[in-house]
C-alpha positions in Angstrom: 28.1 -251.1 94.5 28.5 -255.0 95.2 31.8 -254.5 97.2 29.8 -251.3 99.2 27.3 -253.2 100.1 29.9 -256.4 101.3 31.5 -253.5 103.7 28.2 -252.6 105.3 26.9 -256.2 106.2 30.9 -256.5 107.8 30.5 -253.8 109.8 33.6 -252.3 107.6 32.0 -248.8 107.0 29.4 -246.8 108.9 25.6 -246.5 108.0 26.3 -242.2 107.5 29.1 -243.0 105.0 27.5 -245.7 103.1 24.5 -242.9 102.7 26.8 -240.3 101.5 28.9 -242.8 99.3 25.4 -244.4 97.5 24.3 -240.5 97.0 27.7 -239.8 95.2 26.5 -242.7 92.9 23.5 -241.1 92.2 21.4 -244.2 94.2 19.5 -241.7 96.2 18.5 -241.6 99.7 15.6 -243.7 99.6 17.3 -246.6 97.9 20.0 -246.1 100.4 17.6 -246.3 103.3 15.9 -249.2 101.7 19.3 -251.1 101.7 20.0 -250.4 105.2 16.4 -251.3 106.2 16.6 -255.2 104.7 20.2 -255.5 106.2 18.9 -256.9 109.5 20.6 -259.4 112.5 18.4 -262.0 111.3 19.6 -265.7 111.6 17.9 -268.7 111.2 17.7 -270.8 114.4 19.2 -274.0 113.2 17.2 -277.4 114.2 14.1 -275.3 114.9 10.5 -276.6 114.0 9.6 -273.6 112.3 11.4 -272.9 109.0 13.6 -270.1 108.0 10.8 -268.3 106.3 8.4 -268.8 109.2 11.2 -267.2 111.5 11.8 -264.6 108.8 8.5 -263.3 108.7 7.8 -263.6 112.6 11.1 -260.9 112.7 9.6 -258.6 110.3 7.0 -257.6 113.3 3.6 -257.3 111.2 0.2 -259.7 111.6 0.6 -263.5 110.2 -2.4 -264.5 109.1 -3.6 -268.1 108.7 -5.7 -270.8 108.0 -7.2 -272.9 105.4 -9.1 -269.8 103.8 -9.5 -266.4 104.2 -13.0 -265.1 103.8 -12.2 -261.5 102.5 -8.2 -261.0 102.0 -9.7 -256.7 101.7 -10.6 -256.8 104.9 -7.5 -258.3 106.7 -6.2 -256.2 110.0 -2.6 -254.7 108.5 0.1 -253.4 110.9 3.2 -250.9 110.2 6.0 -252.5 107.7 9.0 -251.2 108.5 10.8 -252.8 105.9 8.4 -251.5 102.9 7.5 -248.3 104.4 3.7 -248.6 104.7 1.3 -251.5 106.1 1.3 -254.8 105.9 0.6 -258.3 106.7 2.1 -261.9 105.7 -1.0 -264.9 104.9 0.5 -268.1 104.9 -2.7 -270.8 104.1 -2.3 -274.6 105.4 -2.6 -276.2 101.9 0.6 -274.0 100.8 2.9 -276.5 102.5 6.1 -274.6 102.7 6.2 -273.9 99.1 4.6 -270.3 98.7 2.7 -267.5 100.6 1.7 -264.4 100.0 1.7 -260.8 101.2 -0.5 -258.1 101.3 0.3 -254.6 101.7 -1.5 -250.9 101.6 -0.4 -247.8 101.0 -2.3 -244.4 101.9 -3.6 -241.5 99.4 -0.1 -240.2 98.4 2.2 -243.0 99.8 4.6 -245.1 98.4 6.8 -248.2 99.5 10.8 -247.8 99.8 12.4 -249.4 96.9 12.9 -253.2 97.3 14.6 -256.0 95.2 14.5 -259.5 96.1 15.9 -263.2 94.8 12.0 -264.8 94.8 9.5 -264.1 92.1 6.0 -262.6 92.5 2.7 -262.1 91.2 0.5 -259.0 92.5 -3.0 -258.5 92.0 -4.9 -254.7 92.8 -7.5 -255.8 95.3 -8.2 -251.6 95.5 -6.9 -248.5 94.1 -4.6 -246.9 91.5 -1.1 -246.3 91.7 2.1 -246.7 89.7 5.2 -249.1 89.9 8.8 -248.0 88.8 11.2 -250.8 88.1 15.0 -250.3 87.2 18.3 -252.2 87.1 20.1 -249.0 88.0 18.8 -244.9 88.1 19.3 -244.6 83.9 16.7 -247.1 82.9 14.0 -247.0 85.3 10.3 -247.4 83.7 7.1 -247.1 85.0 3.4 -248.4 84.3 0.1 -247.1 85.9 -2.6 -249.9 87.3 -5.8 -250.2 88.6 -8.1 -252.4 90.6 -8.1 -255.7 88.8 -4.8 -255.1 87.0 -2.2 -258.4 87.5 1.3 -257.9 87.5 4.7 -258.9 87.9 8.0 -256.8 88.5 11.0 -259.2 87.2 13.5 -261.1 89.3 15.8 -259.2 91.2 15.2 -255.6 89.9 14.2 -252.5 92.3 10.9 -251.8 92.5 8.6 -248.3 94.3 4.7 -248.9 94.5 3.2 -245.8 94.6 -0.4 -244.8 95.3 -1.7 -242.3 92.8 -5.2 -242.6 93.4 -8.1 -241.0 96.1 -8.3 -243.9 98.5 -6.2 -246.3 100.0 -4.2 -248.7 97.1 -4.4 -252.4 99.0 -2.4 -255.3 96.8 -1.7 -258.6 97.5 1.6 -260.4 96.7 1.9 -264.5 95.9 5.5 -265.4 96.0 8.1 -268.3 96.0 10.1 -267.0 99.3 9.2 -270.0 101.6 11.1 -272.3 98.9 13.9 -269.4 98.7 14.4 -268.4 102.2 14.2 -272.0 103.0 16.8 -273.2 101.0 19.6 -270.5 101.6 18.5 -269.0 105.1 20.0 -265.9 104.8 17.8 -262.8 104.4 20.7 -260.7 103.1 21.8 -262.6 99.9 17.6 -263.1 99.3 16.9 -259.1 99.8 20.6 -257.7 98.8 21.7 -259.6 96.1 22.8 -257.3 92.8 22.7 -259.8 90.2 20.8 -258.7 87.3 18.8 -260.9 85.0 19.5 -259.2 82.1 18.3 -262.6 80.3 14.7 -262.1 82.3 14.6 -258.0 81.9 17.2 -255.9 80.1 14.6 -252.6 79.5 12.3 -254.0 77.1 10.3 -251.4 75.7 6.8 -253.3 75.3 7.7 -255.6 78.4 4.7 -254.4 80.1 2.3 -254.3 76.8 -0.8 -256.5 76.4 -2.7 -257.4 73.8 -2.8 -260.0 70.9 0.9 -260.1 70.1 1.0 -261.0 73.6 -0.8 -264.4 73.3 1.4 -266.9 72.4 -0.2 -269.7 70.2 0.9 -273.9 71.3 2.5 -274.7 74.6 2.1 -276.9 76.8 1.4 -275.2 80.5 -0.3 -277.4 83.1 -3.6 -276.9 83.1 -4.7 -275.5 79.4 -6.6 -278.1 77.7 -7.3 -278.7 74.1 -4.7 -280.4 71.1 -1.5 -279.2 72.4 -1.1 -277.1 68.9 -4.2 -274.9 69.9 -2.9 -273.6 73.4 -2.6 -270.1 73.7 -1.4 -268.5 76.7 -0.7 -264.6 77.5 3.1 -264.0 77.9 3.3 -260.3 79.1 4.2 -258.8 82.3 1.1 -257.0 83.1 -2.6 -257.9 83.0 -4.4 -254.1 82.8 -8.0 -256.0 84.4 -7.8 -259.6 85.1 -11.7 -259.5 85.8 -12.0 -258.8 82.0 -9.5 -260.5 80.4 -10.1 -262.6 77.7 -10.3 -265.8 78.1 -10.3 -269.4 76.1 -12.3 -272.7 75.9 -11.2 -275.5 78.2 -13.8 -277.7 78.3 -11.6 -280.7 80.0 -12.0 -278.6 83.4 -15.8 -278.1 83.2 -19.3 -277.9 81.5 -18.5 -274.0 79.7 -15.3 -273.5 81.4 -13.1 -270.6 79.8 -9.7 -270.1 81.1 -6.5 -268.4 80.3 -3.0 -269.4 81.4 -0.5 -266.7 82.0 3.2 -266.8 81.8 4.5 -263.2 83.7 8.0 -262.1 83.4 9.5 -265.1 82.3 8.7 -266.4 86.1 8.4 -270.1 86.8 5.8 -269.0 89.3 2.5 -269.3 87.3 -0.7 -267.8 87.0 -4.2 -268.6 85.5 -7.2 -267.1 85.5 -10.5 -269.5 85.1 -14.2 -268.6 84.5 -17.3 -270.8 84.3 -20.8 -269.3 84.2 -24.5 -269.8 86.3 -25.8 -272.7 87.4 -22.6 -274.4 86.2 -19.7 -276.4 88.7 -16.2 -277.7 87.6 -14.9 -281.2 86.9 -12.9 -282.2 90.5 -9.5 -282.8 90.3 -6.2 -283.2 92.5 -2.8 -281.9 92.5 0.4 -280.5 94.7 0.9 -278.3 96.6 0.8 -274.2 96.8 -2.3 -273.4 94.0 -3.4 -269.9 95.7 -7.2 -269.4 94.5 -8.3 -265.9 94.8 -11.7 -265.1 93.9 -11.9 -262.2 92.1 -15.7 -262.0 90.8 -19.0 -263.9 91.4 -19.9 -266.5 94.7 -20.1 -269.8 95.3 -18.6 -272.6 97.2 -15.7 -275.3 96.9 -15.6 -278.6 98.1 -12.6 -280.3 99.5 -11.8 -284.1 100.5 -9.1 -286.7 100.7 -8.4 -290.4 99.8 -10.8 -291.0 97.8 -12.7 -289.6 94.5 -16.0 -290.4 96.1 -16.8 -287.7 98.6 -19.0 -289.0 100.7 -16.8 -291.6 101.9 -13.8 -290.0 102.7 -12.6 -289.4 106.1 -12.0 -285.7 105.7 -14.6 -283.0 104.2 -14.4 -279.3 104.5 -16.7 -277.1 102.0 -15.1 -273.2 101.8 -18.0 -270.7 100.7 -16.6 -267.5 98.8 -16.8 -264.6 97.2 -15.0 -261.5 95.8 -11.9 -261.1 97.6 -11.7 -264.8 99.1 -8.8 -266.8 98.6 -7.8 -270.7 99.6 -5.2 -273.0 99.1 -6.6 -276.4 98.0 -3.6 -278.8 100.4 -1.4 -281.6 99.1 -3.4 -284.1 96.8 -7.0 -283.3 97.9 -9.5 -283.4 95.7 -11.3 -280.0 95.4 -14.5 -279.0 93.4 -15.7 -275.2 92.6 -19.4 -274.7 92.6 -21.3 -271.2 91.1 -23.9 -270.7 93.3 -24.2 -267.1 92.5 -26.2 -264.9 90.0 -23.4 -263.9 87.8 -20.3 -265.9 86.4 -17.6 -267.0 89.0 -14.1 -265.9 87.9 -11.2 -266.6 89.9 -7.5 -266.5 89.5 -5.0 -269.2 90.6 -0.9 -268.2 91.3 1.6 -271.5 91.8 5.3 -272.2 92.3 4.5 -275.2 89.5 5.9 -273.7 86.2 4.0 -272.9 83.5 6.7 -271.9 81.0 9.3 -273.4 82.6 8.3 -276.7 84.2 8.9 -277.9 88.0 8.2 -280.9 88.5 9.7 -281.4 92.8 8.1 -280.9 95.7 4.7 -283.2 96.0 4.4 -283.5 92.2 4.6 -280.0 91.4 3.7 -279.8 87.6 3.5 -283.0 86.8 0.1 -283.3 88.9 -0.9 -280.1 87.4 -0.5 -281.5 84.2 -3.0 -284.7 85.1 -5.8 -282.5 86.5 -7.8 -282.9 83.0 -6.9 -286.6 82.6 -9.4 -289.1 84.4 -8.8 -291.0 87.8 -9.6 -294.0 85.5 -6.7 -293.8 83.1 -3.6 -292.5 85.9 -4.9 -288.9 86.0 -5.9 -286.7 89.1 -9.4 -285.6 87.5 -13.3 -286.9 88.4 -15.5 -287.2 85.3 -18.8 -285.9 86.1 -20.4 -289.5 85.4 -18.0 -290.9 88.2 -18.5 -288.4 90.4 -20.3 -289.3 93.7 -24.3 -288.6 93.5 -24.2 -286.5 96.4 -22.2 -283.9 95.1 -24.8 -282.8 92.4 -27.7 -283.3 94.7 -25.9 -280.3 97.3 -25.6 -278.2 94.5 -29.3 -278.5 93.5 -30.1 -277.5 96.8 -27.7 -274.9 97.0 -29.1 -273.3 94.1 -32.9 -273.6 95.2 -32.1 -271.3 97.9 -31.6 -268.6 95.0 -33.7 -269.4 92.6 -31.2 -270.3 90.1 -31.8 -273.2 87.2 -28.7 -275.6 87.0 -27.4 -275.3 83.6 -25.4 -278.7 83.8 -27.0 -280.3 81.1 
């Protein structure tokens, strides 16, 4: 296939014959239309002050959406993707800084998107619906898994993948992904979306590779983040998370007064995920790190805080408070310190997807891991986290307040 493809991007063989040639190989049409679709004119404007990717995803003709937070990523206007077959829009959030984005996409009571694969990792998350994804290296190993709302998952590098909506309503899913660091670095679109290396190393069929359940927590490690003795980390290593809103979770004190959390490492990405929960009347420890931490709020409410310069809020130049909810997701930008607040009823659970590594570590690009790893050690000893005895007074007396206005006892002992 690799020297059929090389022939269509030249020009060397027409779009009928490459059809009829992929059939003969038992591709199928609509993997032949989805190769045709991503081979596009696109070409990076060189010394341009928008980026590849932000040129990229301007050509691919659906709504950008962005800001420093988005209230309710469920409710976000879509438009017609021709590329994936069904609607779409790109949200690129400020504190991201060029290192990832995500995508969201919906398909309709019976639809389904063409058949994509792609050089850049991602993690999806079922805001809605039910549906099915088929993944495959070629047409006589293809394998498919049902999800839900809540489920997390993660097809592996580089293989085809069809969403498909099996349910009675609309099946809405958002995507985080490392293609701003990909597209960035090798500007071309074609060897990104056309590319038929397989990473047999990642994926080679694996039976239980979308299995979870005990033998899927691995016990030690060291991913940014966990706390505890480094002996007594566990972290999930599957590919698919059947209800992230349930999902068991483990003690991490270091991050907050009754904070449970779970890190999860998805097919063998270096694109992490963790999913963090702390209960009423309860707020997290602040801390500080790099770039590109997407926080999606997937139970509870409650409110985050978010400052510069300095660990003491009330003296920094720059404050911005985001409130939130189910469905709400922000960035936290570049080194600012940030502190989540349950001002809600019920426990606040949220899940957080990075470029940083988890299994495999990255350390570039504004500290990457590395200030990961010193969110639980104190400003006082080289670390990037506020102790809740050094924190400025004014942060607990605004969540006093804030829970007043509710009725609801701070549990902060």
């Amino acid at each position: 296939m690799r020297n059929l493809i090389a022939r269509l991007f030249r020009g060397r063989i027409a779009s009928r014959d490459f059809s009829n040639r992929l059939t003969q190989m038992d591709y199928g049409r609509a993997t032949s239309e989805s190769i045709q679709d991503s081979v596009s004119n696109f070409k990076a404007e060189p010394y341009s002050e928008k980026t590849p990717y932000k040129q990229w995803i301007e050509s691919e003709g659906i709504p950008i959406h962005s800001g420093y937070h988005m209230a309710d990523v469920r409710t976000l206007s879509l438009g017609n993707w021709e590329r994936l077959g069904t609607e779409g829009a790109h949200v690129v959030l400020e504190g991201a800084e060029g290192t990832d984005a995500s995508y969201i996409f919906q398909m309709p009571v019976g639809g389904k998107t063409k058949p994509q694969r792609y050089l850049f990792e991602e993690v999806i998350y079922v805001l809605e619906g039910e549906g099915e994804t088929t993944v495959w290296h070629d047409r006589g190993n293809k394998y498919s898994f049902r999800w839900n709302k809540g489920a997390l998952f993660s097809p592996p590098l580089n293989v085809w993948r069809e969403h498909a909506n099996r349910g009675q309503v609309p099946a809405r899913l958002i995507s985080v992904t490392d293609l701003p660091i990909v597209m960035d670095l090798f500007h071309n679109a074609r060897f990104i979306f056309n590319n038929d290396f397989v990473f047999t190393d990642r994926y080679n069929g694996q039976k239980d590779f979308f299995e979870c359940g005990p033998h899927k927590i691995r016990k030690g490690g060291s991913a940014p983040g966990v706390t505890g003795a480094a002996k007594t980390r566990d972290s999930y290593e599957c590919s698919l998370i059947p209800d992230a809103r349930t999902l068991t979770l483990f003690d991490a004190p270091a991050r907050g007064r009754k904070n449970r959390n779970a890190e999860i490492q998805l097919a063998d990405n270096t694109l992490q995920c963790h999913v963090s929960e702390f209960p009423v009347g309860t707020y997290k420890r602040a801390h500080r790190h790099g770039p590109g931490s997407h926080v999606l709020v997937i139970g509870g409410r409650g409110y985050t805080l978010l400052w510069k310069d300095t660990p003491r809020f009330s003296d920094s130049r720059i404050q911005m408070r985001v409130d939130w909810s189910d469905g709400s997701m922000f960035v936290p930008p570049d080194h600012w310190f940030h502190q989540h607040f349950n001002s809600g009823a019920d426990p606040a659970r949220y899940m957080a997807s990075t470029w940083i590594g988890g299994k495999y570590f990255a350390e570039g690009l504004g500290g990457g891991g590395r200030t990961h790893r010193l969110g639980t050690v104190s400003v006082h000893h080289g670390g990037n986290m506020i102790d809740y005895p050094d924190e400025d007074p004014a942060i607990r007396a605004l969540y006093q307040e804030e829970l007043k206005k509710f009725g609801i006892e701070i549990e902060m002992g």
